[in-house]
N, CA, C and O atoms as a GROMACS GRO file, in nm:
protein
  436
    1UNK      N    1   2.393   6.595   2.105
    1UNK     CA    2   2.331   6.534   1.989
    1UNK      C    3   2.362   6.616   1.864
    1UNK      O    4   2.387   6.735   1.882
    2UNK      N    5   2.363   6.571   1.749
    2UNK     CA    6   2.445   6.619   1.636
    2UNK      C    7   2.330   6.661   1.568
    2UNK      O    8   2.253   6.581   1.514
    3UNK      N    9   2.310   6.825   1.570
    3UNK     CA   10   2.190   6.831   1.448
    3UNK      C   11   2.116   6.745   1.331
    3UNK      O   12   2.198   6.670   1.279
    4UNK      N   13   2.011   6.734   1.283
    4UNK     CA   14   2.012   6.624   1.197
    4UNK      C   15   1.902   6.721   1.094
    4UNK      O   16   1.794   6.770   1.126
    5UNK      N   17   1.982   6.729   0.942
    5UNK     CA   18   1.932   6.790   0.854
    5UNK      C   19   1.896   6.722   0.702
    5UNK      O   20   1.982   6.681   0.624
    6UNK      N   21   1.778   6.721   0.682
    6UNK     CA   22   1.720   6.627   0.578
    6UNK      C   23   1.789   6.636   0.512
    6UNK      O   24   1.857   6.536   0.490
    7UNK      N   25   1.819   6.767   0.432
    7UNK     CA   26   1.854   6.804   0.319
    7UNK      C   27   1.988   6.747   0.280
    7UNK      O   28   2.026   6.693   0.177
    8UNK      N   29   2.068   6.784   0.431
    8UNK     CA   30   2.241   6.764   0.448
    8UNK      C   31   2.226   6.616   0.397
    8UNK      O   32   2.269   6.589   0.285
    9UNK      N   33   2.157   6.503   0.491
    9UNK     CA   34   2.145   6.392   0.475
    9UNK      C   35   2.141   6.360   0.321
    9UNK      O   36   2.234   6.303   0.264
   10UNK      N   37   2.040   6.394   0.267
   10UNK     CA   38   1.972   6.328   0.098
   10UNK      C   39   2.090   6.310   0.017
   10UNK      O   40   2.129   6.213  -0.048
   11UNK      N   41   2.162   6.485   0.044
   11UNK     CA   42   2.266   6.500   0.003
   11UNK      C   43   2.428   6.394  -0.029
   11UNK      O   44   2.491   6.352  -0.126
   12UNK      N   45   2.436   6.390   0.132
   12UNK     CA   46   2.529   6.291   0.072
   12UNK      C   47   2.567   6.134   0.105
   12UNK      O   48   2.670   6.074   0.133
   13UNK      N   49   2.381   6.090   0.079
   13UNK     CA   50   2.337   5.984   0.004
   13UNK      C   51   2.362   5.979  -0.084
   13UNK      O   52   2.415   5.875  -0.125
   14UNK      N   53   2.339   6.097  -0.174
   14UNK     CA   54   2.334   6.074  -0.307
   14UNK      C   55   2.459   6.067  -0.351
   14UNK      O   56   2.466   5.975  -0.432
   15UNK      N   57   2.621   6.151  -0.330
   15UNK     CA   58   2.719   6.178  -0.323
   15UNK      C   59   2.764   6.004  -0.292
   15UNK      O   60   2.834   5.970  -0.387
   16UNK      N   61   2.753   5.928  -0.229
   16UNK     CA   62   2.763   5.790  -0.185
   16UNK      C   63   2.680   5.702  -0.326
   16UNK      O   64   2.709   5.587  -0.359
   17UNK      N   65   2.604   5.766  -0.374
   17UNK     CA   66   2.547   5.676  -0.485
   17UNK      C   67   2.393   5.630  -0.424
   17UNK      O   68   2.322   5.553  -0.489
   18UNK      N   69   2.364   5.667  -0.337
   18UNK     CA   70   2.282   5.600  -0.240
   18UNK      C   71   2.155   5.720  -0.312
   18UNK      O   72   2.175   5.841  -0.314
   19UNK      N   73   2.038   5.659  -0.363
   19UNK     CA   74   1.926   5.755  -0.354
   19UNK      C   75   1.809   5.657  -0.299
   19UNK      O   76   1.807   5.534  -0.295
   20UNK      N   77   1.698   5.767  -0.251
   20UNK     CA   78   1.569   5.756  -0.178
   20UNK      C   79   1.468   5.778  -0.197
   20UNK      O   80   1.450   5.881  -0.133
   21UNK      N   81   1.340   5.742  -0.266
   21UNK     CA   82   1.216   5.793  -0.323
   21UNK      C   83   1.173   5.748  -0.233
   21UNK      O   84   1.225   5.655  -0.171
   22UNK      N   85   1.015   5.831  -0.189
   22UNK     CA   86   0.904   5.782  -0.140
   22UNK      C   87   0.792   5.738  -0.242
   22UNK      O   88   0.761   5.828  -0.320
   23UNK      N   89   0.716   5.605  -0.260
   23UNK     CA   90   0.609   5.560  -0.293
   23UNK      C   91   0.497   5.595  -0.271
   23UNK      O   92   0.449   5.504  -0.205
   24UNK      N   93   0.426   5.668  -0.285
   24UNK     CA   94   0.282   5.704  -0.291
   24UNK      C   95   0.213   5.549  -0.308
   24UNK      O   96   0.169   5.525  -0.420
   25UNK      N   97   0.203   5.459  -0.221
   25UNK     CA   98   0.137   5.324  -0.246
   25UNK      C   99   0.049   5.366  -0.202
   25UNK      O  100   0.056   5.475  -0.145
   26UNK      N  101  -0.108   5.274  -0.213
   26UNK     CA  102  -0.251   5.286  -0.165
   26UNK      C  103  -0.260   5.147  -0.082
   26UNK      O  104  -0.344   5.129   0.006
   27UNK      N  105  -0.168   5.055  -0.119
   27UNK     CA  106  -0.172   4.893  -0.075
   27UNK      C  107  -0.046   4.766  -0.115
   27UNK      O  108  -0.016   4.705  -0.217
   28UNK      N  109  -0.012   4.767  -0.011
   28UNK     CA  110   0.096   4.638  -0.072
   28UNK      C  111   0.050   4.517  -0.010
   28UNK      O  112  -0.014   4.504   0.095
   29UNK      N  113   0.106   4.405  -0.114
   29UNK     CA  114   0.029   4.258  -0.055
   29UNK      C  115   0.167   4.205  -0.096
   29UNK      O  116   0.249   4.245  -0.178
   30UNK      N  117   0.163   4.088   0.000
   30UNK     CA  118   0.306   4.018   0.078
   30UNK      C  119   0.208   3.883   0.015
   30UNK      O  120   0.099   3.882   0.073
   31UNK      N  121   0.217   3.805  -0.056
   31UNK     CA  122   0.165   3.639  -0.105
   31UNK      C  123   0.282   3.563  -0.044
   31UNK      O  124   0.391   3.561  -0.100
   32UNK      N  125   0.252   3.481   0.106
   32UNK     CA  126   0.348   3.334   0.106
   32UNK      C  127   0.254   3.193   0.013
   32UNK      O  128   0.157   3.161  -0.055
   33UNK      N  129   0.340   3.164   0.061
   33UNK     CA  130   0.223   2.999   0.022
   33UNK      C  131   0.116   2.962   0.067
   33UNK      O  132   0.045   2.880   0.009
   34UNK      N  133   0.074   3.044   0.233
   34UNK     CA  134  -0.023   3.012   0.276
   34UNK      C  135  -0.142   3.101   0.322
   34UNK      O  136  -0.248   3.061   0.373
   35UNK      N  137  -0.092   3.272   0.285
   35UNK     CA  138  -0.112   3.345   0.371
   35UNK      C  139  -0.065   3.462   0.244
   35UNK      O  140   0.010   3.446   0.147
   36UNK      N  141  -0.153   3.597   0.295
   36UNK     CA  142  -0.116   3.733   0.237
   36UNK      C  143  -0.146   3.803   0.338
   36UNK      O  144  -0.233   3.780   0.422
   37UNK      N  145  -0.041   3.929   0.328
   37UNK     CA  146  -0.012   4.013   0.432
   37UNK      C  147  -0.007   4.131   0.351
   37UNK      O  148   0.072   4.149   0.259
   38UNK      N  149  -0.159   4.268   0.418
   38UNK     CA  150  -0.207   4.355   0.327
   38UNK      C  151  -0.153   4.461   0.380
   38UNK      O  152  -0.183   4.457   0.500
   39UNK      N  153  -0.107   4.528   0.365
   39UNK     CA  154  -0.085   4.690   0.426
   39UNK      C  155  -0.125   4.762   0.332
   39UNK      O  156  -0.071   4.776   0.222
   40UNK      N  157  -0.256   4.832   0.388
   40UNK     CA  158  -0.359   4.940   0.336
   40UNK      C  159  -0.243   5.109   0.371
   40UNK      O  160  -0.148   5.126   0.448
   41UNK      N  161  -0.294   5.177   0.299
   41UNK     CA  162  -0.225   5.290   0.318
   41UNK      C  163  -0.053   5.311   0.378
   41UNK      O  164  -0.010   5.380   0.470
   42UNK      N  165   0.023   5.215   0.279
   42UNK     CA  166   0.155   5.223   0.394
   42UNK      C  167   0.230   5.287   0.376
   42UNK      O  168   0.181   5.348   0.282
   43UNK      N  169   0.324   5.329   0.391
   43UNK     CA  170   0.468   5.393   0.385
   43UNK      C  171   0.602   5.322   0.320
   43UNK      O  172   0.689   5.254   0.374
   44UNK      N  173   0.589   5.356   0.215
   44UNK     CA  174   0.691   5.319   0.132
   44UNK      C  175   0.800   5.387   0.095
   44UNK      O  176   0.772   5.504   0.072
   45UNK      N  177   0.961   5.350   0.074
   45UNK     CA  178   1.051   5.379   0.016
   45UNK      C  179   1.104   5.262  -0.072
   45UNK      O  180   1.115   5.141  -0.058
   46UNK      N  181   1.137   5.372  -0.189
   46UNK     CA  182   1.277   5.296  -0.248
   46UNK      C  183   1.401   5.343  -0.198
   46UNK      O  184   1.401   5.449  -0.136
   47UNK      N  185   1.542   5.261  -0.220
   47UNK     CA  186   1.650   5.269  -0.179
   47UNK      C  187   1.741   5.175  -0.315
   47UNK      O  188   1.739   5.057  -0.352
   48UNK      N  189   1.818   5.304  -0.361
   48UNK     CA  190   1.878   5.241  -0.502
   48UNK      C  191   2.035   5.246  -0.445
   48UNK      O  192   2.069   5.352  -0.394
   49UNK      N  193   2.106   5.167  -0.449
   49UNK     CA  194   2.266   5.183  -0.391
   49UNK      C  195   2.306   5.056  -0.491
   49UNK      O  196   2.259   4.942  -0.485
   50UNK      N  197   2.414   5.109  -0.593
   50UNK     CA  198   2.479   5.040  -0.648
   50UNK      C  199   2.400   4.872  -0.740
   50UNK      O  200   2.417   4.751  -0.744
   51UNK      N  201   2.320   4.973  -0.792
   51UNK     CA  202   2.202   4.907  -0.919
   51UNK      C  203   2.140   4.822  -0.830
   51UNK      O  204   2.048   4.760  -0.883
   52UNK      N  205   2.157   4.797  -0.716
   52UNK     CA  206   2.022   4.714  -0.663
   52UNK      C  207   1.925   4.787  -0.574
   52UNK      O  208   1.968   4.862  -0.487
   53UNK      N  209   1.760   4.764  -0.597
   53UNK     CA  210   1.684   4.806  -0.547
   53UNK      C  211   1.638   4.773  -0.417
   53UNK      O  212   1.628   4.652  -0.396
   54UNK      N  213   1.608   4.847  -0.328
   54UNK     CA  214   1.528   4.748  -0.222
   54UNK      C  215   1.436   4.884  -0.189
   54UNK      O  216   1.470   5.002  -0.196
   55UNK      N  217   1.309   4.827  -0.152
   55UNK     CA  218   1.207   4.853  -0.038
   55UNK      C  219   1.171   4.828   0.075
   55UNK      O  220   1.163   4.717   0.129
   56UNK      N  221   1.142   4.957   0.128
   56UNK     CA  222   1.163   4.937   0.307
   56UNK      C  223   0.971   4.997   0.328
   56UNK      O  224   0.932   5.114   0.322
   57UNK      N  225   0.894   4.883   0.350
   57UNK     CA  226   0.726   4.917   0.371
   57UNK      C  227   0.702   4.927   0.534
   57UNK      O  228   0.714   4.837   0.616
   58UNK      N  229   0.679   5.005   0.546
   58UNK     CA  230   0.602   5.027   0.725
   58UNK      C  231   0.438   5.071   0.720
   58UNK      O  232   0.382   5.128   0.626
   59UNK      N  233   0.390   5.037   0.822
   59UNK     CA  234   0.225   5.041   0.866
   59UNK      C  235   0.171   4.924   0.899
   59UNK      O  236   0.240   4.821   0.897
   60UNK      N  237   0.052   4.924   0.931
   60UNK     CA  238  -0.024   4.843   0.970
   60UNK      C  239  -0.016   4.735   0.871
   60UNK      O  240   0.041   4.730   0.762
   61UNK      N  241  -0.103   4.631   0.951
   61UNK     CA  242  -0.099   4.510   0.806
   61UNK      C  243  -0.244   4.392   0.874
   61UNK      O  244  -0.305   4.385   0.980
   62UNK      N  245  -0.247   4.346   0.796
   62UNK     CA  246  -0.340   4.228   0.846
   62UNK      C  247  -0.285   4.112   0.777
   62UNK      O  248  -0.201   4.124   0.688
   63UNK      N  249  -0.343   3.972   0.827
   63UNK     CA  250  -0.340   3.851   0.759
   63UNK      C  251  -0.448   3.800   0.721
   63UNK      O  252  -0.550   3.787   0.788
   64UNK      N  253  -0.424   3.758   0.572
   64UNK     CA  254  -0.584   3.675   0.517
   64UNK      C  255  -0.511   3.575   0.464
   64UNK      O  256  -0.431   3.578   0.371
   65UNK      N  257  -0.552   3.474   0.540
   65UNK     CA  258  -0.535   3.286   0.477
   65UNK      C  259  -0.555   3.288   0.332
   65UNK      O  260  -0.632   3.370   0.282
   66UNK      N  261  -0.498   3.213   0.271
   66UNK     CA  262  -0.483   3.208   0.117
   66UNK      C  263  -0.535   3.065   0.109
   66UNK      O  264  -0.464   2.978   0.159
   67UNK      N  265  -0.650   3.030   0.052
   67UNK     CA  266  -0.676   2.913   0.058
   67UNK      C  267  -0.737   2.844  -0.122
   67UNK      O  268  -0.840   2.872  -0.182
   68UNK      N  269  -0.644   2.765  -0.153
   68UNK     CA  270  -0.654   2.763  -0.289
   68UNK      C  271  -0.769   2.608  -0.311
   68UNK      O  272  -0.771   2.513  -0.232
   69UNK      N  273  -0.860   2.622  -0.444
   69UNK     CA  274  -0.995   2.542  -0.442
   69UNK      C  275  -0.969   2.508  -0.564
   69UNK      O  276  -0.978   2.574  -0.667
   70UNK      N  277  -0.918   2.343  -0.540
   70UNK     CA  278  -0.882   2.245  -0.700
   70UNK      C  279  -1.006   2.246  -0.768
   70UNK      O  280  -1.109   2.223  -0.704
   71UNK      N  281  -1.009   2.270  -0.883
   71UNK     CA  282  -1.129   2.241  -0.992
   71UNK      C  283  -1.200   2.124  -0.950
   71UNK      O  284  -1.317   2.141  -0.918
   72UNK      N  285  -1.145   1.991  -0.942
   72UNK     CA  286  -1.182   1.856  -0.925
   72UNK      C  287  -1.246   1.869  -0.816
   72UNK      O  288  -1.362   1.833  -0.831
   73UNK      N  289  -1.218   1.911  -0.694
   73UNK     CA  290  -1.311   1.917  -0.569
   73UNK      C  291  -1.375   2.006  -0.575
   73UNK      O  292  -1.413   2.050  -0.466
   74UNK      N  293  -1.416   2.073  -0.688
   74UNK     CA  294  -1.546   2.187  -0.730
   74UNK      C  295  -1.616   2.111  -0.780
   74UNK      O  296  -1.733   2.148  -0.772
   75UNK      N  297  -1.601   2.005  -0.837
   75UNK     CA  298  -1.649   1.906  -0.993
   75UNK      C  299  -1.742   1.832  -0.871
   75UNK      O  300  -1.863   1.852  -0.860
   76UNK      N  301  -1.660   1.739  -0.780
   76UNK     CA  302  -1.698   1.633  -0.726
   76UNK      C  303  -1.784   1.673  -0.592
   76UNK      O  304  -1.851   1.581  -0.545
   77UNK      N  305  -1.790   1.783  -0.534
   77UNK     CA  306  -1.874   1.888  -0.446
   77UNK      C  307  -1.976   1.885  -0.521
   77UNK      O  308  -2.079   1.856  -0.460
   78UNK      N  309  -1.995   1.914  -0.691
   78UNK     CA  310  -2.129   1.974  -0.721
   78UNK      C  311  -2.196   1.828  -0.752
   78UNK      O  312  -2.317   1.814  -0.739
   79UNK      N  313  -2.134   1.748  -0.781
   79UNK     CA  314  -2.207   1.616  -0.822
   79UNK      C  315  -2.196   1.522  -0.717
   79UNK      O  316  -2.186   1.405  -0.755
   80UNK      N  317  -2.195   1.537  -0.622
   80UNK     CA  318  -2.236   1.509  -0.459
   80UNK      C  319  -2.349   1.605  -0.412
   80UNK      O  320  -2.451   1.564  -0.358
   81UNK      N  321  -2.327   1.719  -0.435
   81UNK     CA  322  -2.418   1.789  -0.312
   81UNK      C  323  -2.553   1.807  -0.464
   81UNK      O  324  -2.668   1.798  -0.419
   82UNK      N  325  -2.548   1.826  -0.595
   82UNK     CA  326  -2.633   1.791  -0.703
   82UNK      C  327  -2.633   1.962  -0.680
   82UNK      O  328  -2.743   2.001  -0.720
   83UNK      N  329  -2.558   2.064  -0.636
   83UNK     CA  330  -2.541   2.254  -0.714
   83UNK      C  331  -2.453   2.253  -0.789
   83UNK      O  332  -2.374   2.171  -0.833
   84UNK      N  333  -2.485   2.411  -0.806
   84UNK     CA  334  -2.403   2.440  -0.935
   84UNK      C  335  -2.271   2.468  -0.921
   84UNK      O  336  -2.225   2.411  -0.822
   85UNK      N  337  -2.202   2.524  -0.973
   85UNK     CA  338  -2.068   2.575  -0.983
   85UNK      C  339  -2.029   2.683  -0.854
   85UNK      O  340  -1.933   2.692  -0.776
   86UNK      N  341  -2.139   2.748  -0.872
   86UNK     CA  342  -2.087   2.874  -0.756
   86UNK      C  343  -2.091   2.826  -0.638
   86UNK      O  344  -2.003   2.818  -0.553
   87UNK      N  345  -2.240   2.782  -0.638
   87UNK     CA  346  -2.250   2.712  -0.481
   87UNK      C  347  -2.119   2.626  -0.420
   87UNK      O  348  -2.057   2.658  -0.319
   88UNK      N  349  -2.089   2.498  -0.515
   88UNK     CA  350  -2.016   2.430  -0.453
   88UNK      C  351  -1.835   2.510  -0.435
   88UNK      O  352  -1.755   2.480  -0.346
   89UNK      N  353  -1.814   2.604  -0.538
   89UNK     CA  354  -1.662   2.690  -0.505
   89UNK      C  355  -1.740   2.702  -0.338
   89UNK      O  356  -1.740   2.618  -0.248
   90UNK      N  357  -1.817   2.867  -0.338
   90UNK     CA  358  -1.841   2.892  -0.208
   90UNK      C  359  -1.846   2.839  -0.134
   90UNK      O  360  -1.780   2.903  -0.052
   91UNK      N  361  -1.903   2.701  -0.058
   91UNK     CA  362  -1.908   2.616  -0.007
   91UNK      C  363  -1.766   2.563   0.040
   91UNK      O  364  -1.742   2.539   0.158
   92UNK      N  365  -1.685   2.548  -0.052
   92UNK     CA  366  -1.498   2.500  -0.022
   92UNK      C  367  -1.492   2.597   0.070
   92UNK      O  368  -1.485   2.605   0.192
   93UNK      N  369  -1.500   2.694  -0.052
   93UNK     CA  370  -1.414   2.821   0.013
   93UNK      C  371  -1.470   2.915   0.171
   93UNK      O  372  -1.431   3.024   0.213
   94UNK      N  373  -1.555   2.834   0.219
   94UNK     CA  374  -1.594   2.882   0.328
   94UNK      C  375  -1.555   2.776   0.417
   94UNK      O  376  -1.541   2.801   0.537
   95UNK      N  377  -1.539   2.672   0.377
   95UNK     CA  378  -1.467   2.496   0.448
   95UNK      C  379  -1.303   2.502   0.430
   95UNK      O  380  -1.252   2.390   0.434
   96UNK      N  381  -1.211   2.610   0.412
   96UNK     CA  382  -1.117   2.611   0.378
   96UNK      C  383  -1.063   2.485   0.309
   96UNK      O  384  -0.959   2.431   0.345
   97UNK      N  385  -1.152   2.432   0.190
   97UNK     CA  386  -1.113   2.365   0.115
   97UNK      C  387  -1.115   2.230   0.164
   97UNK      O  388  -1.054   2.149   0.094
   98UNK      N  389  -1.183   2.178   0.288
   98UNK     CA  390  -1.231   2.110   0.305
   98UNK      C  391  -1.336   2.035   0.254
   98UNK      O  392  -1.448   2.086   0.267
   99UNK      N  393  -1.328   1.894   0.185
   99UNK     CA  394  -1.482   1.862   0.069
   99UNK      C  395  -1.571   1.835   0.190
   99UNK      O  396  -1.670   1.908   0.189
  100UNK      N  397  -1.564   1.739   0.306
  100UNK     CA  398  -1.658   1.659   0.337
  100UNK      C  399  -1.721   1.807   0.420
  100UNK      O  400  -1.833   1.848   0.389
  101UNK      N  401  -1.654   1.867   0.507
  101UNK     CA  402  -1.740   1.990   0.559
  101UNK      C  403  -1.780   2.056   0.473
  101UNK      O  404  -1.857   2.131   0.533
  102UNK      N  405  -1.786   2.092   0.336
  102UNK     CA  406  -1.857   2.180   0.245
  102UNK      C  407  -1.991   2.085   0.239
  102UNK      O  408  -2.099   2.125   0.284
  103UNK      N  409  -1.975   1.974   0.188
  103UNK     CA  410  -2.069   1.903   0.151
  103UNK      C  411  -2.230   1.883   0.291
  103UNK      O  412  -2.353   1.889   0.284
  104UNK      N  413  -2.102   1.852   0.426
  104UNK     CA  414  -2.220   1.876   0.540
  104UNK      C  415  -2.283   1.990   0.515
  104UNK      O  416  -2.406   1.990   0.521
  105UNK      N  417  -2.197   2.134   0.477
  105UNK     CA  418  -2.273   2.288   0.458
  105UNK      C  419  -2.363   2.287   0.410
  105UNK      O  420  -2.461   2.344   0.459
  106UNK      N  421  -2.369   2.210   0.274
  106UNK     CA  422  -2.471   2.252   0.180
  106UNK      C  423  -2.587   2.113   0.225
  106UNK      O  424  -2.704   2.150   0.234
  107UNK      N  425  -2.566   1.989   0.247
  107UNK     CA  426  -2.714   1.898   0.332
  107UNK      C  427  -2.791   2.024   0.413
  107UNK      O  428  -2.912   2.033   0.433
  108UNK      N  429  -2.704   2.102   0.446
  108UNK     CA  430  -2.758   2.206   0.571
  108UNK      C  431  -2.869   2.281   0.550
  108UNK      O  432  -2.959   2.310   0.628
  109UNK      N  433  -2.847   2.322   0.386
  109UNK     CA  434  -2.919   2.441   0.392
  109UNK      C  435  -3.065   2.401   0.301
  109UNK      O  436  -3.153   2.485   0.286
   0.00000   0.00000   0.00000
C-alpha cells in the first residue's frame, strides 16, 4: 500500500488547479418539490477545479414533507369551519393540505 500523505496530496491538487476547503456548516437543506432533506451538523467540502464549484455534503439527514397551503383553501376553511386565520392554516397544515379532513379536525374540537 502506497503511503498516503495529506499534505503531499493538497499539494498536488493544487499544482492540478484542483483546490479543497472544508465548510464549517451547522445545517444544509436539500428543497425538492415535495420534500426537504436536513443534514444537521454535516460535513462539508468545497472542490474548485477549473472555475467550477462543486460540493461534496456527508452525515446524517432526515426527511420533512414539504407541504404547501393555498391562501384560498385558508379563506374557504375559515368560512366553513367560521375560525380564524391561524386555526384554519394549522388545521391544513396538519391535513397535509387536505380541506375536507381539516374541516372534519376542527367539527372535532
Amino acid at each position: 500500500m502506497i503511503p498516503f500523505n495529506p499534505k503531499q496530496m493538497k499539494r498536488m491538487m493544487k499544482q492540478m488547479g484542483i483546490e479543497l476547503e472544508e465548510i464549517e456548516a451547522e445545517e444544509v437543506i436539500i428543497k425538492t418539490k415535495n420534500e426537504e432533506l436536513i443534514f444537521r451538523n454535516p460535513s462539508v467540502s468545497k472542490i474548485s477545479a477549473k472555475g467550477i464549484e462543486t460540493f461534496q455534503i456527508s452525515g446524517n439527514y432526515e426527511i420533512v414533507e414539504r407541504i404547501t397551503i393555498n391562501e384560498e383553501d385558508v379563506k374557504l376553511v375559515m368560512e366553513q369551519a367560521g375560525v380564524d386565520e391561524e386555526r384554519a392554516r394549522k388545521a391544513l397544515e396538519e391535513a397535509k393540505g387536505d380541506i375536507a379532513e381539516a374541516l372534519i379536525k376542527l367539527q372535532e374540537e
